[in-house]
C-alpha distance (Angstrom), angle and dihedral (degrees) to the residues before:
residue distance angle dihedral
X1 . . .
X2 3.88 . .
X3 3.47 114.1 .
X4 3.56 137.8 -167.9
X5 3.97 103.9 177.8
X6 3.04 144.9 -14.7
X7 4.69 122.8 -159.4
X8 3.60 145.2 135.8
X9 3.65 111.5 -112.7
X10 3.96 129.6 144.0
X11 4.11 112.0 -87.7
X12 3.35 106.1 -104.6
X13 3.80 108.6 -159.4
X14 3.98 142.8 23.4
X15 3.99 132.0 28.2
X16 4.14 89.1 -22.9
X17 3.46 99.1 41.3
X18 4.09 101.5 152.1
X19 3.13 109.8 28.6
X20 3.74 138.5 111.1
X21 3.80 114.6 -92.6
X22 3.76 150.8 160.7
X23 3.59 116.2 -116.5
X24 4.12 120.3 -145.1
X25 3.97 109.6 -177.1
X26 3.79 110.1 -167.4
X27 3.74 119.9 -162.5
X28 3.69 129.9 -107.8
X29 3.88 132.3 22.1
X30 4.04 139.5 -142.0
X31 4.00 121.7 -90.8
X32 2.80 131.9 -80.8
X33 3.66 95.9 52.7
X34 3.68 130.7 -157.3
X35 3.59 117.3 -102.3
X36 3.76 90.0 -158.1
X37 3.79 90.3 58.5
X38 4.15 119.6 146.3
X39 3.58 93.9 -172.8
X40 3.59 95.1 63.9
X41 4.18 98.5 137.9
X42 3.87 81.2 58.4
X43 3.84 89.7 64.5
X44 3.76 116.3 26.2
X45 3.97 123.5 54.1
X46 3.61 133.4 7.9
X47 4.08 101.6 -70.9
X48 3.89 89.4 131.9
X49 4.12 132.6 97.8
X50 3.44 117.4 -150.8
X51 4.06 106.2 -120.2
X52 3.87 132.9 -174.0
X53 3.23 125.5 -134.4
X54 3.64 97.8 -103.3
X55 3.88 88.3 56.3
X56 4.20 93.6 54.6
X57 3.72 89.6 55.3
X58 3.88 91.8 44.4
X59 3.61 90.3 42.8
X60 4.57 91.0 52.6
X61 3.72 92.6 36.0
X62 3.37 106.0 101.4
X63 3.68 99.5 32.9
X64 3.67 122.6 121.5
X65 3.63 97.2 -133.6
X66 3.97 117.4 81.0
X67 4.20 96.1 -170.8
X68 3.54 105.0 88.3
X69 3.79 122.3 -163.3
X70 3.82 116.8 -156.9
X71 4.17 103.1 -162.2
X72 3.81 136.0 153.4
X73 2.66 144.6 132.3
X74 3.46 87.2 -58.3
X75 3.35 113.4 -26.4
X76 4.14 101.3 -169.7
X77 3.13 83.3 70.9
X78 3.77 99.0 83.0
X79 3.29 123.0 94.7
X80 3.93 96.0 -136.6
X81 3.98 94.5 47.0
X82 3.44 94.8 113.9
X83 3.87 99.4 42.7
X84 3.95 77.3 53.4
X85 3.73 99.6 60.4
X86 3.30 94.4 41.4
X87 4.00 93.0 61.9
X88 3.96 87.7 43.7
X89 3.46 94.0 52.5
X90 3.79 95.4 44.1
X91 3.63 84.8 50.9
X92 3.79 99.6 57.8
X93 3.71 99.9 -107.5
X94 3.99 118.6 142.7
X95 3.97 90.1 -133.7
X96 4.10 120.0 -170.8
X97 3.38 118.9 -168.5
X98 3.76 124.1 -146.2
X99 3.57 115.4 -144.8
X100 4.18 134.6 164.9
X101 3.49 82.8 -144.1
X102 4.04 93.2 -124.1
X103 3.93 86.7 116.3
X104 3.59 129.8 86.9
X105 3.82 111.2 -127.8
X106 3.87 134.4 160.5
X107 3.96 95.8 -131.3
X108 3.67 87.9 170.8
X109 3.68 94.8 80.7
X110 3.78 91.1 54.1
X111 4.23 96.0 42.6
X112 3.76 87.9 153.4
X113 3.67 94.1 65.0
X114 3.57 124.6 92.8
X115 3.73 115.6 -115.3
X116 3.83 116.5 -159.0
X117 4.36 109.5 175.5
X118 3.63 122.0 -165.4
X119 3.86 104.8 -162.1
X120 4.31 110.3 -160.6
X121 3.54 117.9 -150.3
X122 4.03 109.1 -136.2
X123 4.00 105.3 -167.8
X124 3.76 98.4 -21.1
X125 4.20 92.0 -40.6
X126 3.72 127.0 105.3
X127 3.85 113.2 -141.1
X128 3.37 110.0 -141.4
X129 4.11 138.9 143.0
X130 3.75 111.2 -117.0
X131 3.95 90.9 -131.6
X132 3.83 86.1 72.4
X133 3.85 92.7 61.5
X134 3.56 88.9 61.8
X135 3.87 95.9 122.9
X136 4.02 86.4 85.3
X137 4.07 97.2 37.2
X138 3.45 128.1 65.5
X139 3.59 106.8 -70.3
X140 4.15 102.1 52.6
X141 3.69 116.9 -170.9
X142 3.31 116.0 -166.0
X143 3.98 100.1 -166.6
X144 4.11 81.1 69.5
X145 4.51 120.7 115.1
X146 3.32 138.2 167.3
X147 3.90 135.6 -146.0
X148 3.46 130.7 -160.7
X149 4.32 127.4 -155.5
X150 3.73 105.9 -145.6
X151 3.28 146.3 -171.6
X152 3.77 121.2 155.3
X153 4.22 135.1 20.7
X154 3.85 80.1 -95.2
X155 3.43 93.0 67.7
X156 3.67 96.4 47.3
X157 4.18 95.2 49.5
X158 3.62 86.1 54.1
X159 3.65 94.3 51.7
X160 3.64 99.0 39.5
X161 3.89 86.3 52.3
X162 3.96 88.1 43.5
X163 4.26 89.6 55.1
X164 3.52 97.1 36.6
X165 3.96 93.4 55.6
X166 3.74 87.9 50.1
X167 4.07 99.1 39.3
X168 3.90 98.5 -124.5
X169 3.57 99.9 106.5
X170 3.89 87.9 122.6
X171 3.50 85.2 60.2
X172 3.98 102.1 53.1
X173 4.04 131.7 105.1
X174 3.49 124.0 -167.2
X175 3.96 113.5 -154.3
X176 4.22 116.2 -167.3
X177 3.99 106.6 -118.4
X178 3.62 111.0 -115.3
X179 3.68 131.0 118.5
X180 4.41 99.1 -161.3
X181 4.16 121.6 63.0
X182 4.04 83.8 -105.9
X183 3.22 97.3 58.3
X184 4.14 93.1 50.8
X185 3.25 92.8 46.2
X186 3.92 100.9 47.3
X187 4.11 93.9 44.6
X188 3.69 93.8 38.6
X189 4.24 98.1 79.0
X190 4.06 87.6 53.2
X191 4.31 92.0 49.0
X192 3.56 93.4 46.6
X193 4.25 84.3 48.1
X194 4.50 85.8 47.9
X195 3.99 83.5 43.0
X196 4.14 97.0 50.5
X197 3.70 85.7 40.6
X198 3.76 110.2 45.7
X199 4.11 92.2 29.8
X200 4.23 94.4 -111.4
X201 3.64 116.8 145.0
X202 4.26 110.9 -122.5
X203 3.68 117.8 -128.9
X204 4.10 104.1 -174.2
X205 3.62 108.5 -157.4
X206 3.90 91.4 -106.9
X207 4.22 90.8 -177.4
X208 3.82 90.8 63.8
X209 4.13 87.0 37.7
X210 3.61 77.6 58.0
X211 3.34 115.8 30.7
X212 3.62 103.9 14.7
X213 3.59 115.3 -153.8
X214 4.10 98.4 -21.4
X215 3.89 107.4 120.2
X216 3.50 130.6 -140.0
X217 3.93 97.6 50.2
C-alpha cells in the first residue's frame, strides 16, 4: 500500500471526535479533487513509501490507541484495503474508514468497521456511489455517517435536501470549512446556528482547534 504517514493523534471530527486513535494516510484520491483540500501532501507528489501489510501492523503495534482510522486521500482506492481491514479487525482494533464515497466498496463484508463518507458537491451535485446509501436499501449498515464541509446556507439546503431524500439525516455532521484556528473559530457560531436549525449534528474540526495548521497530529 502507498503510504503517506502514519501517528497517534486524537480524531478530530465525526461520531469519534476525541478520542485516541491511530492514523493511516493512504496516498492518492478520486477526480475531481477538492480545491479546498487540507490533506494536500496525501495527494500531490511522491511523499509516500510503499508498505506491506506486515509493516502497517508492525508500524501500529505498539501504539496506545486501539481505534484506528484508515484516511487519504482516498483510501479505497488501494488495492490491499481490504486485506488491511481484515488484519485490523482480526487484531481487535475499532477501525473507521474515511471515504468520499466516490469509490465502490462492499462494506458489508467488513460490518464491524466504521464508515464515515464525506460527499463533495461539484456545481450543485454530490458525487457519491449508490452502494454508500445503503442505510435506506436493502443491505442497511448501521456503523455508516456522513460529514459535510460547509461554508454558506447554500451548502446546508443542498445537504439537508441530499439526507432527507436518502433518510440518513440522523446520521449527518456538518463541519465549517476552514483549514487555520481563525477560520474554525469564526465559521463555527453560524454551523452550530445551520445545525440547531436543520437538526445536523456539528463536528468542529477539534485537530486544527488544537493544533492549527501543524501536520502530523
Amino acid at each position: 500500500m502507498q503510504i503517506v504517514e502514519i501517528f497517534e493523534s486524537i480524531q478530530g471530527e465525526g461520531p469519534f471526535i476525541g478520542q485516541p486513535a491511530v492514523f493511516i494516510r493512504t496516498y492518492g484520491c478520486v477526480a475531481p479533487l477538492c480545491s479546498w483540500c487540507d490533506s494536500q501532501h496525501a495527494i500531490k507528489g511522491d511523499q509516500y513509501r510503499d508498505m506491506s501489510i506486515r509493516d502497517i501492523m508492525t508500524a501500529i503495534r505498539y501504539k496506545n490507541s486501539k481505534l484506528v482510522v484508515l484516511t487519504g486521500g482516498e483510501p479505497l482506492i488501494q488495492k490491499d484495503c481490504a486485506e488491511l481491514l481484515h488484519n485490523l479487525l482480526a487484531a481487535d482494533y475499532r477501525v473507521q474508514v474515511e471515504t468520499s464515497g466516490k469509490v465502490s466498496f462492499m462494506h458489508e463484508q467488513f460490518a464491524a468497521v466504521h464508515y464515515v463518507v464525506s460527499p463533495k458537491q461539484y456545481k450543485g451535485v454530490f458525487h457519491i456511489e449508490s452502494c454508500w446509501l445503503s442505510t435506506v436499501g436493502p443491505v442497511k449498515n448501521p456503523n455508516l455517517y456522513y460529514k459535510f464541509v460547509v461554508s454558506n446556507k447554500e451548502d446546508v439546503i443542498r445537504i439537508d435536501n441530499f439526507a432527507s431524500a436518502c433518510g440518513v439525516l440522523s446520521k449527518c455532521y456538518l463541519m465549517p470549512e476552514g483549514v487555520s484556528r481563525k477560520e474554525q473559530v469564526k465559521k463555527l457560531p453560524q454551523v452550530s446556528e445551520w445545525c440547531i436549525t436543520y437538526g445536523f449534528k456539528l463536528s468542529p474540526r477539534l485537530h486544527i482547534l488544537t493544533w492549527d495548521t501543524k501536520k502530523g497530529v
